[in-house]
Biotite code that builds the C-alpha atoms (Angstrom):
import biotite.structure as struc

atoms = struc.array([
    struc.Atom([16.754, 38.784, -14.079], chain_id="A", res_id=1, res_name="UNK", atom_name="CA", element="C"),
    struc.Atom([13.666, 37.086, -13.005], chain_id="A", res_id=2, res_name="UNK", atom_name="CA", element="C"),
    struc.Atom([13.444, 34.536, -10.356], chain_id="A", res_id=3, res_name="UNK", atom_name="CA", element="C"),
    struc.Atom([12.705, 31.407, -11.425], chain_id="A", res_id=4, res_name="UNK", atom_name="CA", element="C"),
    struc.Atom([11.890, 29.780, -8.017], chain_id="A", res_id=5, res_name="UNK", atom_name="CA", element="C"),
    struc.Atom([8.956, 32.284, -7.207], chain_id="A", res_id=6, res_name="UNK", atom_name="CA", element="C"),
    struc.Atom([5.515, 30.996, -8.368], chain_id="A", res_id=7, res_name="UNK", atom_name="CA", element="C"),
    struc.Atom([3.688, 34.059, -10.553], chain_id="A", res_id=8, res_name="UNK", atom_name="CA", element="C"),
    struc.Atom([0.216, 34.817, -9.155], chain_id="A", res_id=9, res_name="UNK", atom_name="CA", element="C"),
    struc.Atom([-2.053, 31.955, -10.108], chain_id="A", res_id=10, res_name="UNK", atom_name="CA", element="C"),
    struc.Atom([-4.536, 35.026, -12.113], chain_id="A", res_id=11, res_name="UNK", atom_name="CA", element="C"),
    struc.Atom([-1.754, 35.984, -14.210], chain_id="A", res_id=12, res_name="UNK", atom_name="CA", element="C"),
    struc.Atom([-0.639, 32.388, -15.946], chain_id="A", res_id=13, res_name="UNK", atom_name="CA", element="C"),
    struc.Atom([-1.972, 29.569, -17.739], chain_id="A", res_id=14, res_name="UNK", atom_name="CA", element="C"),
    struc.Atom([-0.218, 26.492, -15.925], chain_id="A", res_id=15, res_name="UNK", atom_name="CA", element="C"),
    struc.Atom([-0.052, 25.127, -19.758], chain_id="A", res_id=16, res_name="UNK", atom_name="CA", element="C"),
    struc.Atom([2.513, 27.800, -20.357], chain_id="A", res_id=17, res_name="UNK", atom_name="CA", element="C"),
    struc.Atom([4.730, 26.533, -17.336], chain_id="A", res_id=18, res_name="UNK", atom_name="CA", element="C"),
    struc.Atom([7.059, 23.512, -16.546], chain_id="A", res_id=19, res_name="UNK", atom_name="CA", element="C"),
    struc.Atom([8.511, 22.010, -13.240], chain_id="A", res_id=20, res_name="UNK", atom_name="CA", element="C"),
    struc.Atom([12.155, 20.762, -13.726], chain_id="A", res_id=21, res_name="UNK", atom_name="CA", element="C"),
    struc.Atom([14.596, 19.376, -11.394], chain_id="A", res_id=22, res_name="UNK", atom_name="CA", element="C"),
    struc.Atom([17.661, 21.753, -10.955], chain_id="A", res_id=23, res_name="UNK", atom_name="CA", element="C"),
    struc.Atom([19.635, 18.554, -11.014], chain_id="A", res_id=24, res_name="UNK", atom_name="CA", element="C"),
    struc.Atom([18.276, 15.952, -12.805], chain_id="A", res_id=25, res_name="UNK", atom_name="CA", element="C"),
    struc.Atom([17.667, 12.010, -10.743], chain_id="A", res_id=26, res_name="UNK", atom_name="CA", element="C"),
    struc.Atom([19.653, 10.405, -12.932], chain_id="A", res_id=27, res_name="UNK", atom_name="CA", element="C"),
    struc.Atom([22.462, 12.405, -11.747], chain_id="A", res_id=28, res_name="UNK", atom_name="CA", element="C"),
    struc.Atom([21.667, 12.328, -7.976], chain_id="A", res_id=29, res_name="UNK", atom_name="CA", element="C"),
    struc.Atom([19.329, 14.937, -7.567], chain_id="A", res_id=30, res_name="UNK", atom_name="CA", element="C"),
    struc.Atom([16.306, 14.690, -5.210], chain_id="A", res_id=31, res_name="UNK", atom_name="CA", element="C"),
    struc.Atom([13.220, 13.478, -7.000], chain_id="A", res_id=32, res_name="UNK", atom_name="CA", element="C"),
    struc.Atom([11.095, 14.764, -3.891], chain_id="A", res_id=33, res_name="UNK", atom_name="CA", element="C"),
    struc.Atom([12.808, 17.928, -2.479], chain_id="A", res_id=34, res_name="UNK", atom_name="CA", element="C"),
    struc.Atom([11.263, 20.920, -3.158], chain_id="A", res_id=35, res_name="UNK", atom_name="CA", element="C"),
    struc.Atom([14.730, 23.017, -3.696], chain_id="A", res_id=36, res_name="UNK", atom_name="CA", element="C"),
    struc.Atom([15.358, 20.739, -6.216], chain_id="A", res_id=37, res_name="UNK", atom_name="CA", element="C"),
    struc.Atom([12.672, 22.293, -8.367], chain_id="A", res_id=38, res_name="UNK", atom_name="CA", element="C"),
    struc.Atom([12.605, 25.052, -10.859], chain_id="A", res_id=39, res_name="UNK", atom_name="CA", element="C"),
    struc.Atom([9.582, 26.644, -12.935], chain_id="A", res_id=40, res_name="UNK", atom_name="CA", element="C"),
    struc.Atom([10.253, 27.453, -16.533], chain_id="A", res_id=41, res_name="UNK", atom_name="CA", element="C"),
    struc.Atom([8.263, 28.773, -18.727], chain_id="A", res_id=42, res_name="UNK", atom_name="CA", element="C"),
    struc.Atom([8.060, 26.409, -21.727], chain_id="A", res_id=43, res_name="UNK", atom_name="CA", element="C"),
    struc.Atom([11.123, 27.720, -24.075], chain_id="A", res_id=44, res_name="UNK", atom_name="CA", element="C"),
    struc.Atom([13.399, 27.299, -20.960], chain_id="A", res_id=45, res_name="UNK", atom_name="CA", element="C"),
    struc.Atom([12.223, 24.120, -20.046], chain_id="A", res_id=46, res_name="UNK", atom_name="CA", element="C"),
    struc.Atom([13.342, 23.446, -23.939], chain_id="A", res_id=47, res_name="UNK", atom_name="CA", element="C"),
    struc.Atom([16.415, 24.886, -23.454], chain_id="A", res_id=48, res_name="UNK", atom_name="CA", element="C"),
    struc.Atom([17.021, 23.218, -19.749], chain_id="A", res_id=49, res_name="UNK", atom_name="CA", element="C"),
    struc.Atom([16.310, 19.469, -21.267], chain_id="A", res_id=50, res_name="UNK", atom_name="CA", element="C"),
    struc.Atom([18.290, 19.948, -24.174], chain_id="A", res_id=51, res_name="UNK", atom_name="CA", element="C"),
    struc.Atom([21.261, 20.911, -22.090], chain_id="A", res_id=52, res_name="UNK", atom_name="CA", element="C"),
    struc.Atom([20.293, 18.054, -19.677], chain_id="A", res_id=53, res_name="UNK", atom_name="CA", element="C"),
    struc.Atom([20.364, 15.925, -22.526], chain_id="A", res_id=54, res_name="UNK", atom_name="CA", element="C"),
    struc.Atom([23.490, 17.084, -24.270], chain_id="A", res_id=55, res_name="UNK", atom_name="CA", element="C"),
    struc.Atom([25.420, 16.203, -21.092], chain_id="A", res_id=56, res_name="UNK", atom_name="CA", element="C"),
    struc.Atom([24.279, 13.152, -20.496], chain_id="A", res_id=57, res_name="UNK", atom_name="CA", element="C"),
    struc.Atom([25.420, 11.994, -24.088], chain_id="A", res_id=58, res_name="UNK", atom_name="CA", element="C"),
    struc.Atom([28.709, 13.006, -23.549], chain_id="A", res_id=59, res_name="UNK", atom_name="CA", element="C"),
    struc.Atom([29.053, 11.288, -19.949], chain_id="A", res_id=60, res_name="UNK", atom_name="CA", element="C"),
    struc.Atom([28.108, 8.132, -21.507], chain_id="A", res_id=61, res_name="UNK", atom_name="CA", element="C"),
    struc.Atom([30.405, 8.372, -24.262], chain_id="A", res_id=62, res_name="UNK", atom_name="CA", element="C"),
    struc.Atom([33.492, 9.459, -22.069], chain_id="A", res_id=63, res_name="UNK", atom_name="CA", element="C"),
    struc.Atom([32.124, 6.510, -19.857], chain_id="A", res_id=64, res_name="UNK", atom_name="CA", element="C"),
    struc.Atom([33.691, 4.149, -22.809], chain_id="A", res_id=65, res_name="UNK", atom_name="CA", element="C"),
    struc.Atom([31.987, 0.862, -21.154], chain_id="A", res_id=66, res_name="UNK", atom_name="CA", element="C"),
    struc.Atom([31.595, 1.938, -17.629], chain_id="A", res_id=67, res_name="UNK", atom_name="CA", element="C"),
    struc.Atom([27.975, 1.921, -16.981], chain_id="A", res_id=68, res_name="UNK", atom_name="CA", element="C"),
    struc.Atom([26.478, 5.386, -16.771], chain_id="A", res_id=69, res_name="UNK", atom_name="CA", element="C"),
    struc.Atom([22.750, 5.358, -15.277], chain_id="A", res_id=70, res_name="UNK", atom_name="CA", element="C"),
    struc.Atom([19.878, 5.447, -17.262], chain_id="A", res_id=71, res_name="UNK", atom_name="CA", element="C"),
    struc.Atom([18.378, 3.631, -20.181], chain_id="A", res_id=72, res_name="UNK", atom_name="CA", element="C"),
])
């Protein structure tokens, strides 16, 4: 498996193709500003990564029931 965390040689990408994620997302107490905090994904991961992000944080704030769960 590939890893994620190394940068591909600038000659062999198109930085269109490629996305910077946090590992754990800010809203959940990750590090907006460390750099091990960041992951690059090509774009269907990235996809795949927010859509899991975003699947989560439905169900925390409907488990929440009225407890205030960050975010908007």
């Amino acid at each position: 498996m590939e890893d994620k965390r190394t940068v591909p040689e600038a000659s062999s990408y198109d930085a269109s193709d490629w996305e910077i994620i946090e590992v754990q997302p800010v809203i959940l107490g990750g590090s907006p500003t460390d750099p091990s905090n960041k992951v690059i994904l090509n774009r269907q991961q990235h996809i795949e990564a927010v859509r899991y992000w975003n699947r989560l944080l439905r169900e925390l704030r409907r488990s929440s029931r009225g407890r205030r769960v960050a975010g908007p």
